[in-house]
VMD Tcl script that builds the backbone (N, CA, C; Angstrom):
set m [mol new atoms 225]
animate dup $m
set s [atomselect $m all]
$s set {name element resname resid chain x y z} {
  {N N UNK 1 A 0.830 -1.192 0.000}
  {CA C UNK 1 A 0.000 0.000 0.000}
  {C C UNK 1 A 0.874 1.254 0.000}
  {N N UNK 2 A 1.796 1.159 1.235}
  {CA C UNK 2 A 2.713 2.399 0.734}
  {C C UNK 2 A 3.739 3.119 -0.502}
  {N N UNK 3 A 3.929 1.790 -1.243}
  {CA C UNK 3 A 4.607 1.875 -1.917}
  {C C UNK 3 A 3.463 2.386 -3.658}
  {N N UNK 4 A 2.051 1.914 -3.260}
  {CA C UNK 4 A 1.216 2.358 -4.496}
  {C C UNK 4 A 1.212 3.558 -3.802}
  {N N UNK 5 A 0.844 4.407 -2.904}
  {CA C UNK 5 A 1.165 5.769 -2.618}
  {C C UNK 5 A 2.057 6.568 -2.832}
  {N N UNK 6 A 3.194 6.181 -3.116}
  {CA C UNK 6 A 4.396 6.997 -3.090}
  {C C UNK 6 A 3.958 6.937 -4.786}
  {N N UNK 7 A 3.502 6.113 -5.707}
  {CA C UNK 7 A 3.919 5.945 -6.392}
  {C C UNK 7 A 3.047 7.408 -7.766}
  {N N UNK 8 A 1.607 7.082 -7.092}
  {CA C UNK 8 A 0.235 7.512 -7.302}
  {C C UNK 8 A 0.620 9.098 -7.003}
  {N N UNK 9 A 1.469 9.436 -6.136}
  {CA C UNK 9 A 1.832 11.230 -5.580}
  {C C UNK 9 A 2.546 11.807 -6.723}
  {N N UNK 10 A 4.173 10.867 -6.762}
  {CA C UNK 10 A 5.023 11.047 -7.937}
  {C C UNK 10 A 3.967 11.120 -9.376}
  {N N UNK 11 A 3.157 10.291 -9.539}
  {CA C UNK 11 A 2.653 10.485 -10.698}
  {C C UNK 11 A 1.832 11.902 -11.280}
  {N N UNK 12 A 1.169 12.256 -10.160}
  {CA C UNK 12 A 0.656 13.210 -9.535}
  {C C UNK 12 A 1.741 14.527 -9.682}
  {N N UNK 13 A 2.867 14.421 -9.139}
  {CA C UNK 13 A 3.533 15.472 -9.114}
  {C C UNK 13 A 3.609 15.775 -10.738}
  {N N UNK 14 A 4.363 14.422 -11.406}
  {CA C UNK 14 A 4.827 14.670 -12.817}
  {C C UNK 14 A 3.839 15.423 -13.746}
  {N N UNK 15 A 2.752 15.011 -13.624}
  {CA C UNK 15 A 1.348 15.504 -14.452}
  {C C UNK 15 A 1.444 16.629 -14.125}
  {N N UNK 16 A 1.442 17.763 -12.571}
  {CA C UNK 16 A 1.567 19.346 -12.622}
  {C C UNK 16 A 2.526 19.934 -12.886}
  {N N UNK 17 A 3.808 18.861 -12.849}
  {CA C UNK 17 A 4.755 19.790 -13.401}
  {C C UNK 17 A 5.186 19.886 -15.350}
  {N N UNK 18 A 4.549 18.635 -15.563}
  {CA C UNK 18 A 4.282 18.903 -17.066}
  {C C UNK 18 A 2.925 20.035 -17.666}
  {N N UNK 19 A 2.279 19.932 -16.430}
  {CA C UNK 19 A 1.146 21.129 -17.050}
  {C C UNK 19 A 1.203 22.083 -17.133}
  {N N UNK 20 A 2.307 22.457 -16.182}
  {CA C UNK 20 A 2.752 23.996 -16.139}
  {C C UNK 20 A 4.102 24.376 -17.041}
  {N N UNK 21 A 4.550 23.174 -17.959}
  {CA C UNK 21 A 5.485 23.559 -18.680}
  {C C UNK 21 A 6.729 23.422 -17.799}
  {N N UNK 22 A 7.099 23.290 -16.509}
  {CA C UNK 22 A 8.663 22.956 -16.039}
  {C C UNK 22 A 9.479 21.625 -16.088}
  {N N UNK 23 A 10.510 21.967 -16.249}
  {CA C UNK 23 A 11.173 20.345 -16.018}
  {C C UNK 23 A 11.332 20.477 -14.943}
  {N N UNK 24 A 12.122 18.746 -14.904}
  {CA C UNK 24 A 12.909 17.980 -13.370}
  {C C UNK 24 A 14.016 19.714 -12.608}
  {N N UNK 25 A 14.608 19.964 -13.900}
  {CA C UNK 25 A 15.763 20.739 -13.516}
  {C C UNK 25 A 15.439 22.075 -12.550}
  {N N UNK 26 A 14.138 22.754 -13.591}
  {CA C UNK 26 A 13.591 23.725 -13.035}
  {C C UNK 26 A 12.465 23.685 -11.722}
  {N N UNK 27 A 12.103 22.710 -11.700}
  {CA C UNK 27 A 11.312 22.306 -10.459}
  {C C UNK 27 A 12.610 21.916 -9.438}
  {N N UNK 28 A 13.305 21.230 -9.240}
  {CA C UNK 28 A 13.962 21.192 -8.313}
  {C C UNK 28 A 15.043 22.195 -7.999}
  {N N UNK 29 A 15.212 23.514 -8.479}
  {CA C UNK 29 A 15.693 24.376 -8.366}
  {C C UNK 29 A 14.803 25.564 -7.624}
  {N N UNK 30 A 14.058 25.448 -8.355}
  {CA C UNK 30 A 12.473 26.453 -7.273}
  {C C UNK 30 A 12.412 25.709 -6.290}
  {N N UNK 31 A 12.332 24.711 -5.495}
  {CA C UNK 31 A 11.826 23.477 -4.566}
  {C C UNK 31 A 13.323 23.949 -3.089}
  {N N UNK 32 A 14.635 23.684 -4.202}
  {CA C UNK 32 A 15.911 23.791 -3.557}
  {C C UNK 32 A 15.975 22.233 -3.302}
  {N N UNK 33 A 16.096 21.356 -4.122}
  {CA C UNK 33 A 15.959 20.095 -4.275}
  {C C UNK 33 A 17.250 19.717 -5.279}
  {N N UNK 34 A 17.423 18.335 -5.506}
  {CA C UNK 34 A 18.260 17.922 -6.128}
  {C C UNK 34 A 17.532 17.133 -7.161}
  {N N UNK 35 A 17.800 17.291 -8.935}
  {CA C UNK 35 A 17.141 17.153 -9.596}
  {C C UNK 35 A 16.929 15.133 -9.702}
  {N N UNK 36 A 17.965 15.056 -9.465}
  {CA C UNK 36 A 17.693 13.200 -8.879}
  {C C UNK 36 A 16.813 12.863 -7.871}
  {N N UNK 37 A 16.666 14.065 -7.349}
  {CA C UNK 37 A 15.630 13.461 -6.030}
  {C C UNK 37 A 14.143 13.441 -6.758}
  {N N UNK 38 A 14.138 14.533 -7.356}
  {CA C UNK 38 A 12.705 15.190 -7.974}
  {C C UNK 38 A 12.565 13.559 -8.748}
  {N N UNK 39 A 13.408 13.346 -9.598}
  {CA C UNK 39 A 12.774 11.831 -10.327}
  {C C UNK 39 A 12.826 11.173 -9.589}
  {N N UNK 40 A 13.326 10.847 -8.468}
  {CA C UNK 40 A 13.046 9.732 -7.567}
  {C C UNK 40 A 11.514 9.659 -7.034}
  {N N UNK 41 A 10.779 11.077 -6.673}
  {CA C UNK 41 A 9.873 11.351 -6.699}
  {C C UNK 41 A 8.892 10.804 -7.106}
  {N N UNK 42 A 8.995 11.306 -8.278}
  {CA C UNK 42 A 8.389 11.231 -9.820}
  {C C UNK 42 A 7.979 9.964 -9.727}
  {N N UNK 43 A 9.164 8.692 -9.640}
  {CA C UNK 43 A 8.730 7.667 -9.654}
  {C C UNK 43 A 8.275 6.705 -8.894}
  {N N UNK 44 A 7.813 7.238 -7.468}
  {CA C UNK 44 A 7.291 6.807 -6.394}
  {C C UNK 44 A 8.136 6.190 -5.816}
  {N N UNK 45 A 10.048 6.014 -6.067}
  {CA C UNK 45 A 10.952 6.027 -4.661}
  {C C UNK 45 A 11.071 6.326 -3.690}
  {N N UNK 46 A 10.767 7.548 -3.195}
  {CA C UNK 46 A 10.404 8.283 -1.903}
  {C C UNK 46 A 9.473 8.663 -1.949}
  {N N UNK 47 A 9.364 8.839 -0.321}
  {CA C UNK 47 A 8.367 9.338 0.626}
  {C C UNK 47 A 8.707 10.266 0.898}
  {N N UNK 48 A 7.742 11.347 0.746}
  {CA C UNK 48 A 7.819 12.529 1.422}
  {C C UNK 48 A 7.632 13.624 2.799}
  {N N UNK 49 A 8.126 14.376 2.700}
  {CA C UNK 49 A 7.710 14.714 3.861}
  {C C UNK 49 A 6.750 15.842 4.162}
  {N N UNK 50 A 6.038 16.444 4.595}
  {CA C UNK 50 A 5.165 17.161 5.016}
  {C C UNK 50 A 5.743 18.584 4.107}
  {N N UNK 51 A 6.793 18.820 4.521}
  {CA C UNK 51 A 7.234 20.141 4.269}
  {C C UNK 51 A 7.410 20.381 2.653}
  {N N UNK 52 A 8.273 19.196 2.458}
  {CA C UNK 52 A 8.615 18.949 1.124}
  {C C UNK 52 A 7.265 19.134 0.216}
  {N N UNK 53 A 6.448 18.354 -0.013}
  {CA C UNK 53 A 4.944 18.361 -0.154}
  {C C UNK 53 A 4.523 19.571 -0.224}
  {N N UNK 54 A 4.409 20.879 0.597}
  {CA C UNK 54 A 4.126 21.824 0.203}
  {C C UNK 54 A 5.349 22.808 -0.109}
  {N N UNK 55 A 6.426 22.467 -0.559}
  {CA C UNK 55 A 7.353 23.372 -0.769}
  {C C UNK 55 A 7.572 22.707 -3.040}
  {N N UNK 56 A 7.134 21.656 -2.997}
  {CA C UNK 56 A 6.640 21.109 -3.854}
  {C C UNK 56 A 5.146 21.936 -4.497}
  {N N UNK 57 A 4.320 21.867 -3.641}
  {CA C UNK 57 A 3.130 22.096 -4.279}
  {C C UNK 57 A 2.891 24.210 -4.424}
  {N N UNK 58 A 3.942 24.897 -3.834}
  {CA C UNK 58 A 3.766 26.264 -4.253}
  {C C UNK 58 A 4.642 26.148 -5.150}
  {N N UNK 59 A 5.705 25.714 -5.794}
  {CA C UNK 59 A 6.298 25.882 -6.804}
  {C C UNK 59 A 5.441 25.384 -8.022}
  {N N UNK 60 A 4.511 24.361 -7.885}
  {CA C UNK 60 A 4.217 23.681 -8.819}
  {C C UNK 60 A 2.420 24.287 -9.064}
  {N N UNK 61 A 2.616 25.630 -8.126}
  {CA C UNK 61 A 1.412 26.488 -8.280}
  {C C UNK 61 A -0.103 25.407 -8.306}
  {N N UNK 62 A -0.271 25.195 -6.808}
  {CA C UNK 62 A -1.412 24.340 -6.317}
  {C C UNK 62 A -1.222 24.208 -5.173}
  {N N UNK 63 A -2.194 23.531 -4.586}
  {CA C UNK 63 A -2.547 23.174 -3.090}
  {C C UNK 63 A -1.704 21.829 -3.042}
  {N N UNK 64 A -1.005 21.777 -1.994}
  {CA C UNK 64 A -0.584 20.262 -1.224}
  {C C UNK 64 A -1.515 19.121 -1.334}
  {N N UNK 65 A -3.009 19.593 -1.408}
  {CA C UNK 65 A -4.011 18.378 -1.267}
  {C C UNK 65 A -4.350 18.064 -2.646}
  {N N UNK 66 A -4.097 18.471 -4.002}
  {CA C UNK 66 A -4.288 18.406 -5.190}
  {C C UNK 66 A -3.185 17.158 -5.660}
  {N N UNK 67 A -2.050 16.986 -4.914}
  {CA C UNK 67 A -1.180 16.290 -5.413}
  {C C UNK 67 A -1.005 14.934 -5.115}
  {N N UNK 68 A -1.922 14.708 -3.585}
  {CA C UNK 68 A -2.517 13.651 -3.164}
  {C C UNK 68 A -3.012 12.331 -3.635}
  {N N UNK 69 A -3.017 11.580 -3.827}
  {CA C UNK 69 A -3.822 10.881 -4.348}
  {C C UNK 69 A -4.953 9.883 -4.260}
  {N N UNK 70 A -5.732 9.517 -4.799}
  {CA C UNK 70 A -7.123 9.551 -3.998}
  {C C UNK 70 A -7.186 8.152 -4.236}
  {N N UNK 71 A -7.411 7.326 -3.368}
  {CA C UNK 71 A -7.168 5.763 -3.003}
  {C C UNK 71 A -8.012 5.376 -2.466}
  {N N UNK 72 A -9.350 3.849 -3.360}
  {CA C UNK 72 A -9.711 3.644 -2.110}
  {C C UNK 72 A -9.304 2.390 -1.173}
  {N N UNK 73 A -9.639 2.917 -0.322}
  {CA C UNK 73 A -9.210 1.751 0.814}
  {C C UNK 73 A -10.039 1.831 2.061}
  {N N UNK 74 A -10.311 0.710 3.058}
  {CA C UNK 74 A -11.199 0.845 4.007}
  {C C UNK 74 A -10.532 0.673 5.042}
  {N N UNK 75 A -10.433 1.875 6.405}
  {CA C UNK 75 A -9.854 2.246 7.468}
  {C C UNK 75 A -9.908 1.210 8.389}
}
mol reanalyze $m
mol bondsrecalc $m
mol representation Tube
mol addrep $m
């Protein structure tokens, strides 16, 4: 499960940052990130962290909860 999450976010990320026209390079330069990390991202390698997530989601001009991804599953 965690690992379809990480994966479902990254995918998530890639889609806003292709919508807005930036690359890996330029997103992880606005972010203050390392552009290997950003594809690690991307491809649901890491987990993120809270901060990251929204330091991610104002560069990538959106809400933190837009990048989320919506899963179902029963609590």
């Amino acid at each position: 499960m965690r690992q379809e999450i990480a994966k479902s976010l990254g995918k998530n990320i890639r889609k806003q940052r292709v919508l807005i026209g930036l690359s890996q390079d330029a997103l992880a330069l606005a972010c203050s990130m390392d552009r290997s990390y950003i594809g690690r991202i991307e491809r649901g390698e890491m987990n993120l962290t809270v901060e990251k997530l929204y330091r991610l989601a104002e560069s990538l001009k959106c809400r933190p909860h837009d990048l989320l991804p919506m899963l179902d599953y029963k609590l």
